[in-house]
C-alpha positions in Angstrom: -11.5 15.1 10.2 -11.4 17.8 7.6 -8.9 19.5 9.7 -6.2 16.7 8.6 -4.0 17.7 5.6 -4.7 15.1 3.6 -2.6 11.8 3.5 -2.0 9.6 0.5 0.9 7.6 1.5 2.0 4.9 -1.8 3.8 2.4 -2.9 4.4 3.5 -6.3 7.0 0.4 -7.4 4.2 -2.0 -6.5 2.2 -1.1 -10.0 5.6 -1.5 -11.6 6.8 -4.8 -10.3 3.8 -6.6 -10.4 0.1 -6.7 -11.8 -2.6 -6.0 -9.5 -5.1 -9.0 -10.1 -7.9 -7.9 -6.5 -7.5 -5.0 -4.0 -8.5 -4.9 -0.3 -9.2 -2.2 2.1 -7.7 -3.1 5.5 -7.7 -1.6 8.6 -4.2 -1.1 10.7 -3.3 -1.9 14.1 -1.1 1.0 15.4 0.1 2.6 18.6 -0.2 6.0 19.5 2.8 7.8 18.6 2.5 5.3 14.7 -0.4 7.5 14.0 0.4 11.0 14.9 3.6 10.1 13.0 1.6 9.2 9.8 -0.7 12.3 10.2 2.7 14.2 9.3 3.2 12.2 6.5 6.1 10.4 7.5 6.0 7.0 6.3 6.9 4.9 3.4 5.5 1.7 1.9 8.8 0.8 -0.8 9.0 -2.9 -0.5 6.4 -3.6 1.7 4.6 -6.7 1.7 1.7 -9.1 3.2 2.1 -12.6 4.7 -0.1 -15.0 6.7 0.9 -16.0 10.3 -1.3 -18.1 12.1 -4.5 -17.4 10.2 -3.9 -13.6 10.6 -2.3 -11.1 7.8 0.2 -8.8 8.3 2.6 -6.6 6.6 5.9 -5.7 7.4 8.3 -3.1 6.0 6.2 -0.5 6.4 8.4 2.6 7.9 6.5 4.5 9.9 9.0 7.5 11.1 9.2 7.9 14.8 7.1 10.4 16.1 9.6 13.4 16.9 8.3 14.2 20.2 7.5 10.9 21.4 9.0 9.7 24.6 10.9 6.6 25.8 7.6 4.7 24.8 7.9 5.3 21.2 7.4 2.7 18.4 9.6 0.2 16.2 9.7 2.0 12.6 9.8 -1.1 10.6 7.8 -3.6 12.7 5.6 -5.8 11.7 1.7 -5.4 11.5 -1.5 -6.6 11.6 -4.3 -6.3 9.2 -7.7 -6.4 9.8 -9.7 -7.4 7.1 -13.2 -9.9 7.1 -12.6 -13.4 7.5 -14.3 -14.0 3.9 -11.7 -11.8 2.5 -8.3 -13.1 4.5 -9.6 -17.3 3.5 -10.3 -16.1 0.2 -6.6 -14.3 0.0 -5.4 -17.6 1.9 -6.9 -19.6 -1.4 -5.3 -17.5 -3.9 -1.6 -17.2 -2.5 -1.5 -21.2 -2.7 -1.6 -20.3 -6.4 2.0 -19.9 -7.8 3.3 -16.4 -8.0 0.8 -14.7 -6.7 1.8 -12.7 -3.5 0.1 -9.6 -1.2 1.5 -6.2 -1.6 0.6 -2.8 0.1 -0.6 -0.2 -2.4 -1.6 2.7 -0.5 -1.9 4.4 3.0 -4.4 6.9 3.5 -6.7 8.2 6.2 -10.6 7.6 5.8 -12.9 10.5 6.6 -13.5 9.4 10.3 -9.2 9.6 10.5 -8.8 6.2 10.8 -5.7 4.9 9.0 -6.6 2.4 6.4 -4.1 0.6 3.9 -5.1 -1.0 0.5 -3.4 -4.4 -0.2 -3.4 -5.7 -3.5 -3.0 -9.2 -4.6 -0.4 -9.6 -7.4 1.4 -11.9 -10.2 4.9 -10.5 -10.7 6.0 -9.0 -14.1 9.1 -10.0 -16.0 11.3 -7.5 -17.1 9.9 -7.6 -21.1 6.6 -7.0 -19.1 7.9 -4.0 -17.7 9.3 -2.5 -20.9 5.8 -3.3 -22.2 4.4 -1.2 -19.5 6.7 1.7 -19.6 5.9 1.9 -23.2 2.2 1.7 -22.9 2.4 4.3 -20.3 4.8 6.6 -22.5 2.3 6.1 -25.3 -1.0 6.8 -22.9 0.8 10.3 -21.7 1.8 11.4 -25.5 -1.6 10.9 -26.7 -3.1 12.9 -23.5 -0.6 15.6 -24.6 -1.3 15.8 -28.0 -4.9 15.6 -26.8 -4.9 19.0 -24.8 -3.1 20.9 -27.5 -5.7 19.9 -29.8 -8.5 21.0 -27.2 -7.1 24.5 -26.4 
């Protein structure tokens, strides 16, 4: 679906807030008007998170705008839903979130080439704050040596 602008949709506090031990690809279960809302781009993963209901994963705060010219039949913006992932994969997640601190987070939205939406979950220990100093310095370190590295180049 080249004729699709491109949608890249993140959760950029996830990498902050926690370290991303496995990712997933998983597919979404959406209504109509929840895609043609996210083909504009208008959705937001801040906060969002996976849990287990029933053997089944889902994620909830995912706002998904409503679609602007939807009717009376238009969607829930922050409902929860359903993943859709192997069985392998959800009893192996199962496993590991019996395992202290570890939780499922949404990293990213995005549309795969046959414009179905997919979402990649991650599964993640959470940082303490002198973790996330450590972080913010390694990255301020990594972008100052790419820097210098381009003057040097040019």
């Amino acid at each position: 679906m080249s004729d699709y602008k491109t949608i890249n949709i993140r959760n950029k506090r996830a990498t902050f807030d926690y370290e991303i031990l496995e990712e997933y690809v998983a597919g979404v279960v959406l209504v109509g008007t929840e895609i043609k809302s996210i083909r504009l781009g208008k959705a937001s993963m801040v906060d969002s998170y996976c849990y287990f209901d029933r053997g089944e994963l889902w994620i909830r705060n995912v706002n998904i705008a409503k679609y602007h010219w939807g009717t009376c039949n238009n969607h829930q913006p922050k409902r929860d839903r359903k993943l859709l992932l192997t069985r392998r994969e959800l009893n192996k997640l199962q496993r590991a979130l019996q395992d202290r601190g570890l939780t499922v987070v949404g990293l990213r939205m995005f549309l795969n080439d046959r414009g179905l939406v997919k979402i990649v979950v991650g599964l993640a220990r959470g940082r303490k704050s002198y973790d996330k100093r450590e972080y913010l310095k390694e990255n301020d370190a990594r972008r100052e040596m790419d820097k210098a590295m381009k003057k040097y180049k040019h």
